[in-house]
Residue frames as qw, qx, qy, qz and C-alpha x, y, z in Angstrom:
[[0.155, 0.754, 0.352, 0.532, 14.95, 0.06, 16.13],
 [0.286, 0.050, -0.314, 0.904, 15.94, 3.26, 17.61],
 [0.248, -0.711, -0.562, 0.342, 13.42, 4.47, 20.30],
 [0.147, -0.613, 0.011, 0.776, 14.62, 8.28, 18.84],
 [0.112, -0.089, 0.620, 0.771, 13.65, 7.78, 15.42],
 [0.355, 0.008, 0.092, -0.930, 10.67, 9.20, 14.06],
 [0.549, 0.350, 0.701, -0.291, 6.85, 7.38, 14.35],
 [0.489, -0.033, -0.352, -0.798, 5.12, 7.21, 11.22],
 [0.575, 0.291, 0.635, -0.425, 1.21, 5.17, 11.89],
 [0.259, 0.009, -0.686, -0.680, -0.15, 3.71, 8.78],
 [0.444, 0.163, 0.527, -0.706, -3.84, 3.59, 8.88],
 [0.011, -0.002, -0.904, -0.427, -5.68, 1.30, 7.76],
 [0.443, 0.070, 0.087, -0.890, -9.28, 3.17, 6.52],
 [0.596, -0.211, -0.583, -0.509, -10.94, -0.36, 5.48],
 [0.088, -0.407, 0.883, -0.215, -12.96, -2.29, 8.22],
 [0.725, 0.011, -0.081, -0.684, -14.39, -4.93, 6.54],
 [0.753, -0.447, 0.481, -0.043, -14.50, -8.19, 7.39],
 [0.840, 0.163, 0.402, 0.326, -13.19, -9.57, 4.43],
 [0.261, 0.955, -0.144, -0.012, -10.44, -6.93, 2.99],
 [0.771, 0.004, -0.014, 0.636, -6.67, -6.81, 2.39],
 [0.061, 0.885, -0.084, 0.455, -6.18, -3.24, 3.39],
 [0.377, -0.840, 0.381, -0.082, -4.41, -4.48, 6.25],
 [0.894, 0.099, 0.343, 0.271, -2.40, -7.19, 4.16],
 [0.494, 0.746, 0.164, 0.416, -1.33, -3.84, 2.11],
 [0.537, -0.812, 0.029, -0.225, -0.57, -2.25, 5.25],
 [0.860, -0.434, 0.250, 0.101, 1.88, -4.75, 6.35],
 [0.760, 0.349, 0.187, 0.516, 3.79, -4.78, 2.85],
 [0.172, 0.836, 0.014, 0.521, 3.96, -1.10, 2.77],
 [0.489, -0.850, 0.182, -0.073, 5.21, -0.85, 6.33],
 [0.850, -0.172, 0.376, 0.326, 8.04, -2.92, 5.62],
 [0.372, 0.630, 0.131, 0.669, 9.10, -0.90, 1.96],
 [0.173, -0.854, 0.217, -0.440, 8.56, 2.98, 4.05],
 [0.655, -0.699, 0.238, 0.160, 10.76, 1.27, 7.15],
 [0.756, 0.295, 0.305, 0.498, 13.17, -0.09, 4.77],
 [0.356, 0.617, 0.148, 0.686, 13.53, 3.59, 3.14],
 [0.126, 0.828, -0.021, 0.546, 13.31, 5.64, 6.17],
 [0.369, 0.304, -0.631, 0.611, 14.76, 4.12, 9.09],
 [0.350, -0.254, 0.284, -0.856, 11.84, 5.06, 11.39],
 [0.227, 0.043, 0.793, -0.564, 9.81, 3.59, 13.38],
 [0.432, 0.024, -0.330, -0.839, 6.56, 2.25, 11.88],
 [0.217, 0.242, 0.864, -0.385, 3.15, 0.94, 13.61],
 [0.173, -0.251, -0.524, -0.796, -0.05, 0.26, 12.14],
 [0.323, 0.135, 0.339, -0.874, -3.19, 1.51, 12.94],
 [0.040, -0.062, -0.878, -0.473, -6.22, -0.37, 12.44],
 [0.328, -0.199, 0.048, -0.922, -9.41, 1.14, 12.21],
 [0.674, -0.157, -0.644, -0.327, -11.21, -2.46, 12.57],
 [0.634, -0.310, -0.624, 0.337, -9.29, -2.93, 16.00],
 [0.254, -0.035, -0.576, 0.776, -9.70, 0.28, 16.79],
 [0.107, -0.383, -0.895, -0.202, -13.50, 0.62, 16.54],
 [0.005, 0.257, 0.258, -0.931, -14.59, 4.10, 16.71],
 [0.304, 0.574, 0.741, -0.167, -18.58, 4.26, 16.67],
 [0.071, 0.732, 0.367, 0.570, -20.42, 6.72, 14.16],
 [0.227, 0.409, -0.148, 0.871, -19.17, 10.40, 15.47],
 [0.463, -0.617, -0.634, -0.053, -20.40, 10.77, 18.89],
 [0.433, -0.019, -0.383, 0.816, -18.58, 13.82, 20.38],
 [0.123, -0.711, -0.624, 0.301, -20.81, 16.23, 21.58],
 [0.163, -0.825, 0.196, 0.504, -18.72, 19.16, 20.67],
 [0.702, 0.711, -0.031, 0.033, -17.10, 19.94, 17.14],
 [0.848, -0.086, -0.071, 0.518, -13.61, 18.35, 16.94],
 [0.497, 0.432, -0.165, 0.734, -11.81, 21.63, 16.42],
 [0.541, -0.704, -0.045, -0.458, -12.64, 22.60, 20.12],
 [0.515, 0.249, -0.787, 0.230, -10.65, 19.65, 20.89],
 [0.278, -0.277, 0.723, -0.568, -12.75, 18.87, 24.11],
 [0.434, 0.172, -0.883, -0.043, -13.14, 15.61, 23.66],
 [0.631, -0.207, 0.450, -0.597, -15.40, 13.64, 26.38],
 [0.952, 0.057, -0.041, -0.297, -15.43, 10.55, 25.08],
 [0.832, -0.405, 0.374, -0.055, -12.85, 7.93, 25.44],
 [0.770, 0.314, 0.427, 0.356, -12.39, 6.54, 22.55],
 [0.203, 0.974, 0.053, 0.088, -12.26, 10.17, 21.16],
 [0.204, -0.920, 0.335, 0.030, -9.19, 10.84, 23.38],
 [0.793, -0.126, 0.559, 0.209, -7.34, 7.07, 22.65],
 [0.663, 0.599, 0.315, 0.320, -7.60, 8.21, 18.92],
 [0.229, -0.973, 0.004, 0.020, -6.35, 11.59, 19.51],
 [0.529, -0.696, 0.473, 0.108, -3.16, 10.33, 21.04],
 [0.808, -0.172, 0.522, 0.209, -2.74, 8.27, 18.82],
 [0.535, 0.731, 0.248, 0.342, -2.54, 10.41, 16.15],
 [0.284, -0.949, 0.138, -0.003, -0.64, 12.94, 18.14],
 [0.711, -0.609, 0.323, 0.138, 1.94, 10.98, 18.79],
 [0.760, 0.426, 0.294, 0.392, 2.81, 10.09, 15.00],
 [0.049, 0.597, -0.147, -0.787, 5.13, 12.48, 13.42],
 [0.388, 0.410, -0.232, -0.792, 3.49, 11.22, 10.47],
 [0.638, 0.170, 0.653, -0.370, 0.77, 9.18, 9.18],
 [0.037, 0.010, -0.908, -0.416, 0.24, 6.65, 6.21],
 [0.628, 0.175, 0.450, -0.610, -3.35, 6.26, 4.91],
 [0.037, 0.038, -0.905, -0.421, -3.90, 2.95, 3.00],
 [0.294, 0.296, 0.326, -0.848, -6.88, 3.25, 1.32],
 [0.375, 0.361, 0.814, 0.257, -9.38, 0.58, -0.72],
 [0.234, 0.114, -0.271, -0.927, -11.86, 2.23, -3.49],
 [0.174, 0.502, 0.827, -0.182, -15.53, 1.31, -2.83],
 [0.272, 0.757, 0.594, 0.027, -17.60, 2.67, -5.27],
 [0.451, 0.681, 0.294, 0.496, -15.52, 5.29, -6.30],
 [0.276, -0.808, 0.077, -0.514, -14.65, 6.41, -3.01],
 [0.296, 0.348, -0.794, 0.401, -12.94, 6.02, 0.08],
 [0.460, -0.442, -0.746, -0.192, -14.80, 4.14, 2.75],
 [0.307, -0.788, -0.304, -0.439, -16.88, 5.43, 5.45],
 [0.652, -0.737, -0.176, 0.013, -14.78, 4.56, 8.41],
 [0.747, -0.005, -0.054, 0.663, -12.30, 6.40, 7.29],
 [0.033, -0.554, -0.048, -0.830, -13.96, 9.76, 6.89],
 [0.511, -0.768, -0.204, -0.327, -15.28, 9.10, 10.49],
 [0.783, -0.350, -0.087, 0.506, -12.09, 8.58, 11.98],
 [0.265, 0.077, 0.026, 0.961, -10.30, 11.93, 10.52],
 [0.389, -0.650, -0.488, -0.434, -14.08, 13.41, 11.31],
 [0.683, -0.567, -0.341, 0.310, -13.31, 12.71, 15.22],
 [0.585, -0.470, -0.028, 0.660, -10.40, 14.99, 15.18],
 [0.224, 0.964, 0.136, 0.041, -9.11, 18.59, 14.09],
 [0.140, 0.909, -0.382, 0.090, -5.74, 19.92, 15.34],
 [0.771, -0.219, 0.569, 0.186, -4.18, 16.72, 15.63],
 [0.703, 0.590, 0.338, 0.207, -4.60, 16.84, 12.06],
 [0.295, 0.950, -0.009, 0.103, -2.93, 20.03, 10.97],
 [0.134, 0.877, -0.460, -0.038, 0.26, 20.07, 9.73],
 [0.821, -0.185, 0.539, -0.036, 0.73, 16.36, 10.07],
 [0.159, 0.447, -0.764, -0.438, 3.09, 15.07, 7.46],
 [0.754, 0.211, 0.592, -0.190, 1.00, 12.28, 5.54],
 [0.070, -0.086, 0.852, 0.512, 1.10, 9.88, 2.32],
 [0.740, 0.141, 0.385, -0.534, -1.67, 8.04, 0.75],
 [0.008, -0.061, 0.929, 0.365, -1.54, 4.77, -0.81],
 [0.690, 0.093, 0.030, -0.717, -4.59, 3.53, -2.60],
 [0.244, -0.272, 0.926, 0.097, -5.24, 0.58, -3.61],
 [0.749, 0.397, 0.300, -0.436, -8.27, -1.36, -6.07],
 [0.767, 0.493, 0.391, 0.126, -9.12, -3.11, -9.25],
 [0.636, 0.638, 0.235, 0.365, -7.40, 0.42, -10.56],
 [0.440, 0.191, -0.388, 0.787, -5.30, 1.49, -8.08],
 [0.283, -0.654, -0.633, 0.301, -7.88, 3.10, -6.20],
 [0.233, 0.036, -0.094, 0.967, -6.93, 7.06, -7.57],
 [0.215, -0.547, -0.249, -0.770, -10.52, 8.15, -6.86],
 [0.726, -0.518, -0.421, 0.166, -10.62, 7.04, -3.56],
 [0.601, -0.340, -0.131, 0.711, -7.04, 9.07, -3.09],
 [0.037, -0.312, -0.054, -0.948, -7.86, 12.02, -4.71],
 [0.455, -0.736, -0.280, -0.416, -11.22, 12.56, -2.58],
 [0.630, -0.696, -0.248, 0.239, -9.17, 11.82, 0.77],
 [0.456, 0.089, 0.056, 0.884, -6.39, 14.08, -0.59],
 [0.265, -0.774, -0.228, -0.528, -9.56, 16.99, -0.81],
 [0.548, -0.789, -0.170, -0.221, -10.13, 16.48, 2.61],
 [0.727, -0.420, -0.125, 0.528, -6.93, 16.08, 4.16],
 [0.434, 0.172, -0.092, 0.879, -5.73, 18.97, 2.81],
 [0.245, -0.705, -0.295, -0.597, -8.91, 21.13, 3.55],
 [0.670, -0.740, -0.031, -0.048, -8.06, 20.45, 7.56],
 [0.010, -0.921, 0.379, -0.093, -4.07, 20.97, 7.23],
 [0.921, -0.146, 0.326, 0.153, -2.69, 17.83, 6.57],
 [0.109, 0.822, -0.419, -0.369, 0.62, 18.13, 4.81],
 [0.903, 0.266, 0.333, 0.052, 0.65, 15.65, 2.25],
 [0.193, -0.624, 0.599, 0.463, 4.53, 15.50, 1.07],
 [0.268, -0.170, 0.766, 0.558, 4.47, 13.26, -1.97],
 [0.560, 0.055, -0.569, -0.600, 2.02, 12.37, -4.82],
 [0.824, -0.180, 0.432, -0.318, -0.19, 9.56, -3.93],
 [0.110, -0.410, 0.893, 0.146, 0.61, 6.13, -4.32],
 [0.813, 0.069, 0.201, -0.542, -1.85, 3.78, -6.15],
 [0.095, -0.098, 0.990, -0.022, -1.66, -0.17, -5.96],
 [0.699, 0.198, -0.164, -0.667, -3.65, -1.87, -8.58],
 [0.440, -0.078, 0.848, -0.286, -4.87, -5.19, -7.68],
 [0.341, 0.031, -0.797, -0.497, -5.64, -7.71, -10.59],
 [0.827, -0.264, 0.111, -0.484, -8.48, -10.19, -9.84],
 [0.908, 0.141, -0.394, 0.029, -6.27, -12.64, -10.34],
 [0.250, 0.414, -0.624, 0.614, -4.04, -11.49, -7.10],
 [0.648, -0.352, 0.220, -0.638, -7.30, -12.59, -4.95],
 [0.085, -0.030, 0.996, -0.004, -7.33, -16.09, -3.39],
 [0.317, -0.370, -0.715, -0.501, -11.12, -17.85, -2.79],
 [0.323, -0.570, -0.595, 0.466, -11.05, -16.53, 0.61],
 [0.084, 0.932, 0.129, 0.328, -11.08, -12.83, -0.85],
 [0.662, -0.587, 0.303, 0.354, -7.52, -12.49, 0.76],
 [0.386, 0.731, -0.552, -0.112, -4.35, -11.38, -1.46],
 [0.888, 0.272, -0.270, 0.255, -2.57, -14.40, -2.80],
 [0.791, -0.231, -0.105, 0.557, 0.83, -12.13, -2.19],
 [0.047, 0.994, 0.092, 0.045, 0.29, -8.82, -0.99],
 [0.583, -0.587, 0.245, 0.506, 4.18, -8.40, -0.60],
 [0.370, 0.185, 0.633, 0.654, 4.89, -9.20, -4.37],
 [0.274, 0.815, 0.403, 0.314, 2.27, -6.63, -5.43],
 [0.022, -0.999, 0.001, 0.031, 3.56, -4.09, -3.26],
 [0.374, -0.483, 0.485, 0.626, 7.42, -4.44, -4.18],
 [0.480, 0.379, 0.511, 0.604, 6.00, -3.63, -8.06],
 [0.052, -0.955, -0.177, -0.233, 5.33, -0.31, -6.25],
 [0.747, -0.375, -0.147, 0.529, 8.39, -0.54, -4.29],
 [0.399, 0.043, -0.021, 0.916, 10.46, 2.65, -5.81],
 [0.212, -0.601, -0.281, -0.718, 7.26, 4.77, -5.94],
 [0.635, -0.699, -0.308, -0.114, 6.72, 3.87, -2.24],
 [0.659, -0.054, -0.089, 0.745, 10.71, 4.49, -1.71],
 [0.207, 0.423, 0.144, 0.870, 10.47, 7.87, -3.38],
 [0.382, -0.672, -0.254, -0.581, 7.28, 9.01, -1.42],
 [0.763, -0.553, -0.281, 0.181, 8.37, 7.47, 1.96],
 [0.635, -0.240, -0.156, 0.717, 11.63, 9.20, 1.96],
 [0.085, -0.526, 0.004, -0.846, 10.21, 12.81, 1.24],
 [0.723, -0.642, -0.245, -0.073, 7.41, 11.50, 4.39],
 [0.734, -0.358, -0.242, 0.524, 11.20, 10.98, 6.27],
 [0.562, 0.255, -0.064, 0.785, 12.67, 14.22, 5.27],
 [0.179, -0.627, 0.013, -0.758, 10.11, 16.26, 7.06],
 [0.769, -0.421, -0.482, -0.018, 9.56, 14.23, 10.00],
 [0.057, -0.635, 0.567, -0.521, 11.10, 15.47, 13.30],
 [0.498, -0.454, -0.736, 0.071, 10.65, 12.95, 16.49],
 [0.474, -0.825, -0.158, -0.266, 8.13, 14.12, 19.02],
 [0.093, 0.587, -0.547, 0.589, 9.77, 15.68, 22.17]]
């Protein structure tokens, strides 16, 4: 992979212990490299374990004091642009994803971003509520969302996809279509 071609991060907003948000994660990174040539790392909010909002200060200050605060930061910085694969829990997207885009402010803005959902019914109320908020802080969301509906019968008995590839190549041209608008704005970082 060219070391000049742009980052995208795909985040992965579930961490529970039993979930396939980062089994969805893995398929989808493979389809959006595939279609845009670029670089692509995921982000996992399980490994990267950011406590219930502790910053003293309101992110759009951006003075940061905490560690973790500044590890996340960067790591969003550094993306030119960011994948958010998102389960539906109760009609919604899950908490430690609104506390992770919570942490930060002008990292956010103007960030080129997707969203894939994902549930029983594709998850579109999950992706329309994080679509609210990302745009309310200045996320540039380039395509439609993407929702990946998950049968019960695509679960195993460990609560693990069977074959999260095979579900996501029956999204494959919708994730094509949306990944290569994601590529057409993308610049790499200097």
């Amino acid at each position: 992979m060219n070391d000049s071609a742009p980052l995208i991060r795909i985040v992965v907003g579930s961490m529970r212990p039993v979930r396939v948000g980062d089994q969805i994660a893995a398929a989808v990174s493979e389809v959006i490299a595939d279609a845009t040539g670029a670089r692509v790392e995921i982000v996992d909010l399980a490994d990267l374990r950011l406590p219930m909002l502790d910053e003293p200060a309101m992110p759009a200050l951006g003075n940061y004091q905490n560690t973790h605060t500044k590890a996340w930061a960067e790591i969003v910085s550094e993306a030119d642009g960011i994948v958010f694969v998102t389960p539906q829990y109760n009609g919604g997207y899950p908490a430690s994803l609104k506390n992770a885009i919570d942490y930060l402010f002008a990292e956010w803005r103007d960030k080129p971003a997707l969203i894939v959902s994902y549930g029983g019914h594709g998850g579109g109320m999950s992706g329309e509520q994080l679509r609210s908020v990302l745009e309310f802080i200045g996320v540039d969301l380039v395509a439609d969302n993407v929702e990946i509906t998950l049968p019960r019968e695509s679960y195993g008995a460990d609560g693990r996809l069977v074959d999260a590839p095979e579900i996501v190549q029956g999204y494959a041209d919708k994730l094509e279509t949306a990944a290569k608008t994601l590529d057409r704005t993308l610049a790499p970082q200097a």
